[in-house]
Every structure is written in C-alpha cells, then in structure tokens.
VOGU-3710 file (C-alpha; in Angstrom, 3 decimals, decimal comma):
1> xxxxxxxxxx> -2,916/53,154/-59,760  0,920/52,247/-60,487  0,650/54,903/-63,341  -0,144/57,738/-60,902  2,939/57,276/-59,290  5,683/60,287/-60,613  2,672/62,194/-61,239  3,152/66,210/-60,660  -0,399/66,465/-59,321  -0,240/70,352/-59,469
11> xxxxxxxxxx> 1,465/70,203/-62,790  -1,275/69,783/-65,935  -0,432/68,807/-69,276  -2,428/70,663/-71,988  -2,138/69,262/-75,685  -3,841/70,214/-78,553  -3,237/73,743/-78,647  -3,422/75,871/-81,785  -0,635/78,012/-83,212  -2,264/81,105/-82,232
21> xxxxxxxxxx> -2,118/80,183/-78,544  0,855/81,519/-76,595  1,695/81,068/-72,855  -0,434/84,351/-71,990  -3,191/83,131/-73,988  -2,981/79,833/-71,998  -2,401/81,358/-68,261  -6,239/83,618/-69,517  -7,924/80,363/-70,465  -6,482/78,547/-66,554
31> xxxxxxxxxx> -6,724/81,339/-64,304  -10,164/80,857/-63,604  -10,103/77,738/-61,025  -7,141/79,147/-59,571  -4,160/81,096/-58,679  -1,278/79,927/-61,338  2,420/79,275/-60,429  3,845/79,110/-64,167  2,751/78,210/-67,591  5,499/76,932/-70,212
41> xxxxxxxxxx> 5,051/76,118/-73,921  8,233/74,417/-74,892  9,883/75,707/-78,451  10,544/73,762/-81,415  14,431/75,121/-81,534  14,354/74,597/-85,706  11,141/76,776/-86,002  10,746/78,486/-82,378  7,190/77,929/-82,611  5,464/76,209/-79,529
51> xxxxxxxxxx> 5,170/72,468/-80,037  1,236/72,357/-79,865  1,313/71,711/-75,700  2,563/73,223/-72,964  2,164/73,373/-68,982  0,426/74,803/-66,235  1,689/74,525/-62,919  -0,922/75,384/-60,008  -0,268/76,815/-56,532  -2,789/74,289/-55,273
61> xxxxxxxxxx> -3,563/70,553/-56,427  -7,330/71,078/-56,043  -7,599/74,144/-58,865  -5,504/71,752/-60,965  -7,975/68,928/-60,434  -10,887/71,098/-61,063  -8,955/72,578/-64,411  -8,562/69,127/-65,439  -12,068/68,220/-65,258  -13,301/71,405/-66,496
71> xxxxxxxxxx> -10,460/71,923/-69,827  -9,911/68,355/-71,099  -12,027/68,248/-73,976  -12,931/71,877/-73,896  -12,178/73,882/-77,110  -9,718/76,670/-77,147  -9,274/78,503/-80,476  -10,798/76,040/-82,489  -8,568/73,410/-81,184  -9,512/70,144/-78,537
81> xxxxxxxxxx> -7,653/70,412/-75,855  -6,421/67,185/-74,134  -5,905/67,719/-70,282  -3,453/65,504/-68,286  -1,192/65,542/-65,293  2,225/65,920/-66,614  4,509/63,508/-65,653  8,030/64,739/-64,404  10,983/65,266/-66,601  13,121/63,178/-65,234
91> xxxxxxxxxx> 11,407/60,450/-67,216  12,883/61,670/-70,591  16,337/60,234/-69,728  19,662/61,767/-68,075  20,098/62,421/-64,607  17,964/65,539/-64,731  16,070/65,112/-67,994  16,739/65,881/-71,420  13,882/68,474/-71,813  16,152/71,082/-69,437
101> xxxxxxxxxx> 19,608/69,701/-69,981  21,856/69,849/-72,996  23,427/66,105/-73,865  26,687/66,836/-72,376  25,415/68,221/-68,752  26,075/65,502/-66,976  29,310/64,216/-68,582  31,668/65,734/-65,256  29,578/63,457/-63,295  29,422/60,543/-65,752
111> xxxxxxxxxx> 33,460/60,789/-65,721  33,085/60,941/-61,567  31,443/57,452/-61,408  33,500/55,843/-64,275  36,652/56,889/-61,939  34,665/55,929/-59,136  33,603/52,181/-60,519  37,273/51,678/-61,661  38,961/52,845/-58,279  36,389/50,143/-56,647
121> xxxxxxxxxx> 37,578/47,416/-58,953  41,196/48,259/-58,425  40,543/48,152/-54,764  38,917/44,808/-54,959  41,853/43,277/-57,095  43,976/44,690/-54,564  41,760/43,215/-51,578  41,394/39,748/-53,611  45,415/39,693/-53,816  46,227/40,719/-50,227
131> xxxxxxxxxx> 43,679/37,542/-49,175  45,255/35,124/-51,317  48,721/36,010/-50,217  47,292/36,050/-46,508  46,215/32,833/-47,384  48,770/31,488/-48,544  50,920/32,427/-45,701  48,724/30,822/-43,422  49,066/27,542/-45,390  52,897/27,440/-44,730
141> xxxxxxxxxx> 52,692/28,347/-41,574  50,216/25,764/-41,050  52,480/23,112/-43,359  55,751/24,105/-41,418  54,269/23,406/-37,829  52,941/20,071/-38,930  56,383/19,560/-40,213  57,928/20,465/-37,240  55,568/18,461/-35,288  56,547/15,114/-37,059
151> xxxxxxxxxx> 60,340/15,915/-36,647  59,693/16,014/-32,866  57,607/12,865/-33,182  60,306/11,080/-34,839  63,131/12,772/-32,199  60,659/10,754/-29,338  60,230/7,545/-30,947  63,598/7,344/-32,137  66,893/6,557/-29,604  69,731/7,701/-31,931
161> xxxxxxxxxx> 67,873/10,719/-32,989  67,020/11,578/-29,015  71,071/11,351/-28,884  71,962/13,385/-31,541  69,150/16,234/-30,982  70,727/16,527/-27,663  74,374/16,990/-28,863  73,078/19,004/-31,343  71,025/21,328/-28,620  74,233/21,648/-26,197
//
C-alpha cells in the first residue's frame, strides 16, 4: 500500500504504444469509460516522435479505474498496452519536475535559499559571539563583586585597615 501513495488516481499511464498512435488516436481508444480531461504523449526532442507512452487524465477516478482494468493488456495497433496509474512528476527531480521544467528553472530560487542558509549562519555566528561576550561580562562582574566582597572582609577583620578606609572615605 506505501506504493499507492503519490499516485494520480485519475491520471493513467499507457505504455506500449505503437508509432502510429498519436494523442487523438489515444483519447478514441479511452473515451469509452468516460469523459477525458487531457491526453499527452511526451516528444523525444532529438526525433519529435512520441516516446512509445503517454497519459490520460480522467474527469472522474472511477472511468480511470474501469480504463485500467479494461486497457492494460488490451492490444491497440498491434501493440500491448501496459496500463498504470501515473505517478506525479514531481518524482523526476527539481522542485517541480524535470519532465515540465528546463534545468535552470529553479536556479532564482536555488540562489534565494543559498542567501537564505548563509544569512542564517551569519546570524548564528553573530548570536554565538554576542553570548560569549555576554558571558564573559557576567564573569567579571561576578569576579569583581567577589573581589570587592573580600576587600570589605579584610576592612572588618582588620583594625589598621578599618582606620585607614575611614580616612580614606572622609
């Protein structure tokens, strides 16, 4: 059942298809179990010839189940048809799939994160430095009262430095 998932369940996959057969040829051979929303036959770009499959995209899942059961394996110009859901594009790679997009289509966006991942690291350096140096502050503030804790200790315990802290303070 995991495999099912991504599945265009209006969406059929037809293989096997002769050279003869064009996307007209192959909306006559679906139309019968129901109304169809497109048909596609992707071109070889070197020979613009159809790659021997193509698609068939349903208005309703149940006439693409019942094409399914009904085509796969069924013989269309002397040619066995295979019969699948397709599965979506986006599978083939890139952000929107390589099928529909040139290479370079999502370069503006690539560039958008790359800036985006960099600012973020820059931002954490800058965080990570403003801590330590917070940190750091604290620790000398922290050292210097201690400090000035044991000087007044000292002033207390000792008579001559009682005398000359008051001298000193007047």
């Amino acid at each position: 059942m995991a495999m099912m998932q991504g599945v265009q369940k209006n969406t059929l996959y037809v293989g096997g298809l002769a050279e003869e057969v064009n996307e007209s040829i192959l909306h006559a051979a679906f139309i019968p179990f129901g109304d169809i929303k497109d048909v596609k036959t992707p071109l070889d770009q070197a020979t613009q010839k159809h790659r021997s499959f193509g698609f068939v995209t349903f208005l309703e899942r149940e006439d693409a189940s019942a094409a399914m059961d009904n085509m796969d394996g069924a013989e269309l110009y002397g040619r066995v048809l295979t019969v699948n859901y397709a599965l979506p594009e986006k599978i083939k790679g890139g952000e929107q799939g390589w099928a529909a997009q040139p290479i370079w289509a999502d370069a503006d966006t690539w560039f958008e994160r790359q800036q985006q991942e960099e600012d973020m690291r820059r931002l954490e350096a800058e965080n990570k430095a403003a801590m330590l140096a917070a940190e750091e502050l604290h620790r000398k503030q922290v050292a210097e009262e201690r400090e000035g804790e044991k000087e007044e200790i000292e002033i207390k315990d000792d008579p001559m430095a009682r005398a000359e802290a008051e001298v000193v303070g007047n």
